[in-house]
C-alpha positions in Angstrom: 65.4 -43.3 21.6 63.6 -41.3 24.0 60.7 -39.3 22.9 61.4 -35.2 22.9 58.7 -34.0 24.7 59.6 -30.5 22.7 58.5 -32.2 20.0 55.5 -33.5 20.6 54.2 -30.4 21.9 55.0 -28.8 18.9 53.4 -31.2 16.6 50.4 -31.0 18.9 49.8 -27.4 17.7 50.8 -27.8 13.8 50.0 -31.4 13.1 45.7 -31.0 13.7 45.8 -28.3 11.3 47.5 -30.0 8.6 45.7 -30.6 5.6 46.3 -33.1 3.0 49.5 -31.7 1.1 52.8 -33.4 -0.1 56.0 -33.9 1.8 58.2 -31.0 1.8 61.7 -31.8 0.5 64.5 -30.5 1.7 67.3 -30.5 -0.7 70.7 -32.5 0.1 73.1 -34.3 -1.5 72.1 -37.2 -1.2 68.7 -38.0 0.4 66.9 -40.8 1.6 63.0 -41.7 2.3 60.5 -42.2 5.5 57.6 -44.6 4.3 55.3 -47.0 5.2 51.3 -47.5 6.3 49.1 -46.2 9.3 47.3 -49.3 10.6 44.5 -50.0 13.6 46.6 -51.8 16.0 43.4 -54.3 16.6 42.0 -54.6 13.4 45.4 -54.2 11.0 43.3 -52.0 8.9 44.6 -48.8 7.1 43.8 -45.6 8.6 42.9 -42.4 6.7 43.5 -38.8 8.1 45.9 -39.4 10.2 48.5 -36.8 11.2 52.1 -38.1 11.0 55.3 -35.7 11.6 59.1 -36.9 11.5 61.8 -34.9 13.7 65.4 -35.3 13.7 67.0 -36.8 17.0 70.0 -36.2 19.4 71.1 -37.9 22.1 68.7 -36.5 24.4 65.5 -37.1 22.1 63.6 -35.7 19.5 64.7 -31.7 18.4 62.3 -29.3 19.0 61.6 -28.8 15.2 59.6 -30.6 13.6 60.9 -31.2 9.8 57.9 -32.2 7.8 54.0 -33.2 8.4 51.7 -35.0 6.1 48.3 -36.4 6.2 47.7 -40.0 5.1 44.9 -40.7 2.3 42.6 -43.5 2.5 45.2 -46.3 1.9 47.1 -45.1 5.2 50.4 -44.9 3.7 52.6 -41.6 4.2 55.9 -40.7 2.6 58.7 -38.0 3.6 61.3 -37.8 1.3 64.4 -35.6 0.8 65.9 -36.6 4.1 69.4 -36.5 5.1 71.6 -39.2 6.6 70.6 -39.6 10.3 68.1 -40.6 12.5 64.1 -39.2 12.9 61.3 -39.6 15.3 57.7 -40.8 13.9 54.5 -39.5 15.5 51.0 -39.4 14.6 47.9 -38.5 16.1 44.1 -38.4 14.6 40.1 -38.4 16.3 40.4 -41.4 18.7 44.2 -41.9 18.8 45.9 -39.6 20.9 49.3 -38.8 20.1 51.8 -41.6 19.8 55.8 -42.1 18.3 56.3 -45.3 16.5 56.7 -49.0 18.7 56.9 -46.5 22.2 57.1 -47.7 25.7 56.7 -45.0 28.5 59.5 -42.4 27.7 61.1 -44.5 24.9 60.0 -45.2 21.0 62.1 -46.5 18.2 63.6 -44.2 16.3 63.9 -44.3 12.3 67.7 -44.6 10.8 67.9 -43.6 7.3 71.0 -44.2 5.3 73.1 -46.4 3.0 71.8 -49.9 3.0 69.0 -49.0 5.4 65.0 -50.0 5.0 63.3 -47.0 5.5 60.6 -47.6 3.1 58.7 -50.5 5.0 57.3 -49.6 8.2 54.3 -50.8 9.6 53.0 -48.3 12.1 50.3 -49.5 14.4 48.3 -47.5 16.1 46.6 -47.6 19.2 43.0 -45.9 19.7 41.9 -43.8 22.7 40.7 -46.2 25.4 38.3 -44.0 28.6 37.2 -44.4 31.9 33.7 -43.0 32.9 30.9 -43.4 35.5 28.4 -41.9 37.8 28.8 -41.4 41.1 25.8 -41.0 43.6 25.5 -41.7 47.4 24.1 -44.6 49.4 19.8 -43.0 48.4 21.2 -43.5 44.9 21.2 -39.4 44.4 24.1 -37.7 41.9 26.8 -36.6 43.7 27.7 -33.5 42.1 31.3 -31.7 41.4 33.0 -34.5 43.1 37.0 -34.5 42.6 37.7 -37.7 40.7 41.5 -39.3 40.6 42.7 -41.6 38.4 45.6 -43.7 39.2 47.5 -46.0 37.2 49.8 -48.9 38.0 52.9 -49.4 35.3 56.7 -49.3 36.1 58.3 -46.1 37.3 61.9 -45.7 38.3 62.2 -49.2 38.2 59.4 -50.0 40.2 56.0 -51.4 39.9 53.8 -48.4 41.6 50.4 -46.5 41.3 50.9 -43.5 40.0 48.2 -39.7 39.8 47.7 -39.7 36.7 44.8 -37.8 36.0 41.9 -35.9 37.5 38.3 -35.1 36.6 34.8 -33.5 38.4 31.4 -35.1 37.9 28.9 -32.7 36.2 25.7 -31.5 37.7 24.3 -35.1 37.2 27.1 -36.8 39.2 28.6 -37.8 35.8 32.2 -37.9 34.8 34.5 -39.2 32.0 38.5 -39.1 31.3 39.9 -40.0 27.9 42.4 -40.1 25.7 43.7 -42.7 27.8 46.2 -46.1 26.9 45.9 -49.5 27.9 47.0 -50.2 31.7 45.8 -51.2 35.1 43.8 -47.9 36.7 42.2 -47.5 40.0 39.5 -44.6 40.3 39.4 -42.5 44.1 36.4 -40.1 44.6 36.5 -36.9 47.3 33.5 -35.1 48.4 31.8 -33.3 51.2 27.8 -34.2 51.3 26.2 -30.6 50.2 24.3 -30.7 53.4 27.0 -31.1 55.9 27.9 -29.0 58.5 30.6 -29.6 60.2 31.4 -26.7 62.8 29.7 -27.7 66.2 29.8 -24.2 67.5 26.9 -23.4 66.3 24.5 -26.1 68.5 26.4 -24.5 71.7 25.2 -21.1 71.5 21.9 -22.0 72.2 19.9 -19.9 74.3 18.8 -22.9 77.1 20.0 -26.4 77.8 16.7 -28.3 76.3 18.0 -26.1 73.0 21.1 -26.7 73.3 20.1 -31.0 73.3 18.2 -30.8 70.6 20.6 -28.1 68.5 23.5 -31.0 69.2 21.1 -33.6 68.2 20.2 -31.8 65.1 23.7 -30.9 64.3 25.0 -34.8 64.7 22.8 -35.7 62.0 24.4 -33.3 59.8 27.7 -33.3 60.8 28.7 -36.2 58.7 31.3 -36.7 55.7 32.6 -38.9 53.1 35.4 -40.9 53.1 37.5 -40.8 50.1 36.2 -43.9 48.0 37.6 -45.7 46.2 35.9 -47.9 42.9 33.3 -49.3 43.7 32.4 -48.2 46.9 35.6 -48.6 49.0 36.8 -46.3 52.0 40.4 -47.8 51.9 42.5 -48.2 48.9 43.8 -52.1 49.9 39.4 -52.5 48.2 40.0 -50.4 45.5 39.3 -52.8 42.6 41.7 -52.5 39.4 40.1 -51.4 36.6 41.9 -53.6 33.3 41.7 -51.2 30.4 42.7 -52.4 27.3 42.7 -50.3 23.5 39.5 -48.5 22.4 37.9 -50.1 25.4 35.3 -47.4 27.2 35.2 -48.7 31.0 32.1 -48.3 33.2 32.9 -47.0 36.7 30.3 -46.3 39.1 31.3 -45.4 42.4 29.0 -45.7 45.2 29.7 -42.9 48.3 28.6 -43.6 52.1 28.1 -40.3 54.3 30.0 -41.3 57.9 30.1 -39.6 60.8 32.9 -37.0 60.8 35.1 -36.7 63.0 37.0 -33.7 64.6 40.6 -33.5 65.4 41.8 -30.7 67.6 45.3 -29.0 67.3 46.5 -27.7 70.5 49.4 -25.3 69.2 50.0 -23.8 73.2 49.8 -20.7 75.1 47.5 -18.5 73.2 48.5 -19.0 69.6 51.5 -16.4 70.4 53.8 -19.0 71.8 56.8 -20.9 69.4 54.5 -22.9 67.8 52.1 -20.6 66.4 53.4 -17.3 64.5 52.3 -13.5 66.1 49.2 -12.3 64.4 48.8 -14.7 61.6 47.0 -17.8 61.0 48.6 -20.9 59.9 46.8 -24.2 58.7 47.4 -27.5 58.6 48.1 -29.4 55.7 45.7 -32.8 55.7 46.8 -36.2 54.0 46.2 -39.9 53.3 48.5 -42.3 52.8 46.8 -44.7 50.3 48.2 -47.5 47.8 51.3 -48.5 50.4 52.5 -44.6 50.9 51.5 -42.1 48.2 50.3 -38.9 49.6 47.3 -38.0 48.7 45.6 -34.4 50.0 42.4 -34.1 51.8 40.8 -31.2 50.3 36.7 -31.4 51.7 38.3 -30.6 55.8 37.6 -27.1 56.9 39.9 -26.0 59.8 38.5 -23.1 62.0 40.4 -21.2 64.3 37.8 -22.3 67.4 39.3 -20.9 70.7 43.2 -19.3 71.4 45.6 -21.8 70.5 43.5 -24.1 69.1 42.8 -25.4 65.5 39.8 -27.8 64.9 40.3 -30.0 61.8 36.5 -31.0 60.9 35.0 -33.6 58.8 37.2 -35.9 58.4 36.2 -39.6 58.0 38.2 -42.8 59.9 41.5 -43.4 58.6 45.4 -42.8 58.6 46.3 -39.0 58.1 49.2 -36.9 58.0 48.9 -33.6 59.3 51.7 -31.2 58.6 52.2 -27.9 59.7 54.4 -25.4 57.6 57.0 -23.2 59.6 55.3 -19.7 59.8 57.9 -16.7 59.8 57.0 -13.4 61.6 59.3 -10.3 61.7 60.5 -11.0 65.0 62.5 -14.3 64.7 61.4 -15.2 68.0 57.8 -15.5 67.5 58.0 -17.1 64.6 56.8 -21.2 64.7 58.3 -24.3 63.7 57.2 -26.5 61.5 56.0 -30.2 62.7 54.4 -33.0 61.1 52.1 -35.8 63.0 50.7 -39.5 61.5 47.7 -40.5 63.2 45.1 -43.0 63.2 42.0 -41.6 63.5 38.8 -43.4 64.9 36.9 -40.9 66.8 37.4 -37.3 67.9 40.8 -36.4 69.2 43.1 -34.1 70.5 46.7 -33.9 70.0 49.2 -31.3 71.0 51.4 -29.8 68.5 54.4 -29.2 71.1 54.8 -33.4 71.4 55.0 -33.6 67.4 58.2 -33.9 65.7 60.0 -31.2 63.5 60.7 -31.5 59.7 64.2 -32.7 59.1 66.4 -29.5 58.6 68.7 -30.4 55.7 71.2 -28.0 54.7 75.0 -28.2 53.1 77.0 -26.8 50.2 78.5 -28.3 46.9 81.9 -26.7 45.4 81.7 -27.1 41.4 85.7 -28.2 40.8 87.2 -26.5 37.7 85.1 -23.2 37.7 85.0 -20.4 39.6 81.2 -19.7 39.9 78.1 -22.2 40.7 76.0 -23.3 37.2 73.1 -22.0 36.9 69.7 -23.5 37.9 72.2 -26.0 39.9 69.9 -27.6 42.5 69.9 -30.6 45.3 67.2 -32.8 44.9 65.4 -35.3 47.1 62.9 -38.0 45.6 61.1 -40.3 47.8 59.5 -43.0 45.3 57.1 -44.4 47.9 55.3 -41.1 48.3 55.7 -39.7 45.0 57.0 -36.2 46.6 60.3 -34.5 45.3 61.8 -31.9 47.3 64.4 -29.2 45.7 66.8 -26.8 46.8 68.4 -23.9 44.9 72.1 -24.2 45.1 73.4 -20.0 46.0 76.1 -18.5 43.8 78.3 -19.4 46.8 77.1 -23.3 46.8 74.8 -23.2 49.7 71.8 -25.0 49.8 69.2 -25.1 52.3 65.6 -27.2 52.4 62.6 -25.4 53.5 62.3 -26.2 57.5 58.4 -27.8 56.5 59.1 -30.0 54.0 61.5 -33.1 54.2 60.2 -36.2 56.9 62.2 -39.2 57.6 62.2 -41.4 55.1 64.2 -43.0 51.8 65.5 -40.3 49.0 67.5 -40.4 46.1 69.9 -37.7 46.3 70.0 -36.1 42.9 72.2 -33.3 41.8 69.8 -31.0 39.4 70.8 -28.7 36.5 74.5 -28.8 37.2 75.8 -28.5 33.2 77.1 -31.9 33.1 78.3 -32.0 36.4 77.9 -34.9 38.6 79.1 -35.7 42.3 82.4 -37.2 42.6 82.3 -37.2 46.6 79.4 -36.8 49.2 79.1 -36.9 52.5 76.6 -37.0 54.9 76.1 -36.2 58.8 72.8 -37.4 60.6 71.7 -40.0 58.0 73.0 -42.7 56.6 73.7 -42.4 52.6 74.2 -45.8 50.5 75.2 -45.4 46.8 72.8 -42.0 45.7 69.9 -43.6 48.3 69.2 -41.4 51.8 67.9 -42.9 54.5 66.7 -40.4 57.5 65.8 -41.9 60.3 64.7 -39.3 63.6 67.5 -36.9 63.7 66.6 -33.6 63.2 69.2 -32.0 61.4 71.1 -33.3 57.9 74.1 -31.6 56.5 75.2 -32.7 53.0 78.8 -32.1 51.7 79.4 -32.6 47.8 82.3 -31.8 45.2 81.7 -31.7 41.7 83.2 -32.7 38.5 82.7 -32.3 35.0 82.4 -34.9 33.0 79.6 -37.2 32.2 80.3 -39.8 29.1 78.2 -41.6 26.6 77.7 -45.0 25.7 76.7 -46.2 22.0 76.0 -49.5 20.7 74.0 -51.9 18.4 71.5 -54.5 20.0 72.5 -57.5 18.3 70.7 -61.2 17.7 72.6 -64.1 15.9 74.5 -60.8 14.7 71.7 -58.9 13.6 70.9 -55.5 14.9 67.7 -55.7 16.5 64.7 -52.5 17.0 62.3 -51.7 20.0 65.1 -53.8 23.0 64.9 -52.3 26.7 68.6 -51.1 26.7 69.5 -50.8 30.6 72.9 -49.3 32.1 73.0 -50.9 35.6 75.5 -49.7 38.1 76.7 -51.5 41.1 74.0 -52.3 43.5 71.3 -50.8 41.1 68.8 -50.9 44.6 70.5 -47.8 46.3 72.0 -46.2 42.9 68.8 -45.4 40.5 69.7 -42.3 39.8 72.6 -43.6 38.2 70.6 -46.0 35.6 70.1 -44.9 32.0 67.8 -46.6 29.8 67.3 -45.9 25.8 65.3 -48.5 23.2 66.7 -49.1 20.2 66.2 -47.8 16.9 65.5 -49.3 13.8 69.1 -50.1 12.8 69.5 -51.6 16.2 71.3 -48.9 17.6 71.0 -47.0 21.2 72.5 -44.2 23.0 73.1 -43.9 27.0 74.6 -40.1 27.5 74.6 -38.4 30.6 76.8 -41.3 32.0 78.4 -40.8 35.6 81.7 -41.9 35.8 82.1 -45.2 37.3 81.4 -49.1 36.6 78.2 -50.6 34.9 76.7 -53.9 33.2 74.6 -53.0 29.6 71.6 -55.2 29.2 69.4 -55.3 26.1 65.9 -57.1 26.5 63.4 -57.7 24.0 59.9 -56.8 26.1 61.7 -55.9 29.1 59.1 -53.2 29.6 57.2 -54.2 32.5 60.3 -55.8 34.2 60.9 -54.0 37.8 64.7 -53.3 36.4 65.4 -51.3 40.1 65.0 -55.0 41.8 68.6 -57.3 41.5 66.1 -60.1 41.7 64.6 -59.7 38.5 68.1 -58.5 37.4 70.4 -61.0 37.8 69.8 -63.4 35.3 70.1 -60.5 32.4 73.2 -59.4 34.5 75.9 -62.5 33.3 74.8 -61.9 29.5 75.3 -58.2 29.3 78.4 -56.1 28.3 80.5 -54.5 31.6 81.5 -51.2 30.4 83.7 -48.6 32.6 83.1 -44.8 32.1 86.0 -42.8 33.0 85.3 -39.1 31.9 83.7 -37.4 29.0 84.3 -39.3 26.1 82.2 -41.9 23.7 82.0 -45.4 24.1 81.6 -47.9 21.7 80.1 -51.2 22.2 77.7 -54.7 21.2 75.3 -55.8 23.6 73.2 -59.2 22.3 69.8 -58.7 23.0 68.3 -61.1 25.6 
């Protein structure tokens, strides 16, 4: 089942305030029972006060209502009775467990069936506390850094890859102090960005000395304050191939002490042409660069403690910036007369020293544009969208589809690079044909190489089926399998893959299924397989269940359970 975030949000607000009261029953005709014992997943001990909700499911997830609450007394055991035929979703929270649904993994939690001939009554459900992450960061004279921007990135499988992923940010206190919490086991990395509160970074102001003795010693002066820091990286690295992994395990509270080195910054200069009125740079406005690192093997990460000044005419001065790999971009700035409006452009550079580069040698953003006619109504769905992911930076780009099925990307967004090509909103429409002109698409996967211009031509259908099934082992339906739905050349066709776990009567449900061929896998603790790689695929592959989706529709089937 995959876990409703609807739900979870909603027990968020009710379930804290929930006092110890008995299950409300709901009448029926015949009704069934939840039961079974909060324990400490490390010490197997019962656990008192806890908050536990059920909700019933649908194909999609939990429902956004939550059907009954309780609190569990000292021998950690919790009851909901009066329950109808069907399936429910168990979560609990309490101080020092953060909110959790029974045996989950990422997106995905076991489900409870309740029925005829079904053990409801027996569940075992083990908790795991709060683990956190906290430290003190000072500089190289062993001083506080204060209000420093602290990331927190995790490493766990997305998309069916193994990648680092943001997942949380925090600011040390006045004392250089900082904690994050309410956090699982896992493999994090900590990155710290500051700007020393003594730097000054805008040279100008050594130049307009009165005499050239001043002038020395104001540039002298100014040197030894014109410094920055580079983004570290726990402990004390300046590049994330150093940052050292942090292995956090349940309850654990991880020391994290990062160590920052003030460098001399450097200065890059923009040279946008002619007097800042040319094509590059809009009439009477200001536009500024966007400033980022690529760090952990290509995520994008902004540089937020760079001023840029305006310093002369058609010239923008990005200051303090520390050695490294940046990506300056430069959004597209309209004007009301099209002609002196700019373009947008985007530059990678390696940065070891000042430097100059000139914005009219920089490439353009890709311009992608197309349309997608919806086949069997007369008017586009609404919220229908186009949308690009690029897993190795983490950015997602979207484009409205208009009421007459035209779609165009913002001119300063989209760089060459790998996308899935997803069709968003849409009402159960999926693409039955695409092309493509100035890339080259495989399966749902875009590659863009240099060209400048995209055009994307889709027509779509209605009709996405389902796929049902029991996990079975030694004909026995199994609870908590990885269920996978792999299409053909799984590599270039993610968006394609649907994934479920299964419930406690063994079933799963794939919905949402695009028409076409596909191999079912189940796997006990498949979690942490990179499913996306054919590799680590191919020996589930010959053991699964080939299915063929042909239209809307149900389909019934038995995968055994690897």
């Amino acid at each position: 089942m995959r876990v409703g975030r609807a739900a979870c949000v909603l027990f968020l607000a009710i379930g804290l305030s929930a006092q110890s009261q008995p299950a409300i029953s709901t009448p029926a005709v015949q009704s069934y029972r939840i039961a079974g014992v909060i324990v400490h997943s490390l010490t197997g001990q019962p656990l008192p006060a806890v908050s536990v909700a059920i909700a019933p499911t649908t194909p999609q997830g939990s429902s956004r209502e939550v059907s009954q609450e309780v609190v569990t007394g000292a021998d950690g055991r919790f009851v909901f009775s009066g329950l109808a035929r069907g399936k429910y979703s168990l979560m609990a929270e309490a101080r020092g467990f953060a909110l959790q649904s029974f045996e989950h993994h990422d997106a995905y939690a076991t489900a409870i069936a309740v029925g005829p001939d079904l053990d409801s009554e027996h569940l075992i459900f083990r908790m795991e506390p709060d683990a956190s992450i906290e430290g003190q960061v000072n500089d190289e004279n062993n001083e506080p850094v204060q209000y420093a921007m602290v990331r927190l990135f995790e490493k766990r499988i997305g998309d069916g890859q193994q990648r680092i992923f943001l997942m949380n940010q925090a600011q040390t206190d006045d004392q250089g102090h900082f904690r994050t919490g309410h956090l699982a086991a896992g493999t994090y990395y900590v990155a710290v960005s500051a700007r020393p509160w003594y730097a000054q970074n805008d040279r100008s102001v050594s130049q307009r000395a009165a005499s050239s003795d001043a002038q020395a010693r104001a540039a002298q002066d100014a040197a030894a304050l014109d410094v920055t820091y580079p983004l570290t990286f726990y402990p004390d690295s300046p590049d994330s191939a150093g940052a050292s992994p942090i292995m956090l395990h349940a309850g654990e509270r991880a020391p994290a002490d990062v160590v920052m080195h003030a460098v001399p910054a450097l200065h890059l200069r923009i040279h946008t042409g002619g007097n800042g009125s040319g094509p590059l740079f809009a009439t009477g406005r200001t536009t500024f660069p966007r400033v980022s690192q690529r760090i952990f093997e290509g995520f994008m990460e902004p540089v937020a403690n760079s001023p840029v000044s305006r310093t002369e005419p058609g010239v923008l001065q990005v200051m303090g910036l520390a050695p490294g790999h940046y990506v300056i971009e430069m959004p597209a700035s309209s004007a009301d007369d099209a002609k002196s409006a700019s373009r947008g452009w985007y530059q990678e550079i390696d940065l070891v020293g000042d430097a100059d580069m000139n914005a009219g040698e920089a490439p353009g953003f890709v311009n992608i544009s197309g349309s997608v006619s919806f086949e069997g109504t007369t008017s586009v769905p609404t919220g229908s969208s186009i949308m690009l992911s690029n897993p190795a930076t983490g950015e997602t780009f979207a484009a409205p589809i208009s009421d007459k099925g035209q779609f165009d990307f913002k001119a300063d967004t989209v760089r060459p690079g790998r996308y899935n090509l997803l069709l968003g909103g849409g009402q159960r429409f999926f693409f039955s044909k695409l092309s493509v002109t100035g890339a080259k698409l495989t399966g749902r996967t875009l590659n863009i190489g240099s060209a400048s211009s995209v055009r994307i031509v889709g027509v779509a259908n209605r009709g996405l089926g389902q796929v049902d099934g029991v996990a079975l082992r030694d004909g026995q339906p199994i609870a908590g399998a990885m269920v996978v739905l792999v299409p053909h050349d799984p590599a270039n066709n993610s968006p394609l893959v649907r994934r479920d776990q299964s419930d406690s009567d063994g079933t799963f449900t794939l919905p949402n299924v695009v028409p076409g061929n596909y191999t079912v896998i189940a796997i006990v603790n498949g979690w942490d397989l990179e499913w996306s790689n054919p590799a680590v695929l191919q020996p589930y592959l010959g053991s699964g269940e080939a299915v063929q989706i042909t239209g809307e529709g149900k389909l019934q089937i038995k995968v055994q359970v690897q």
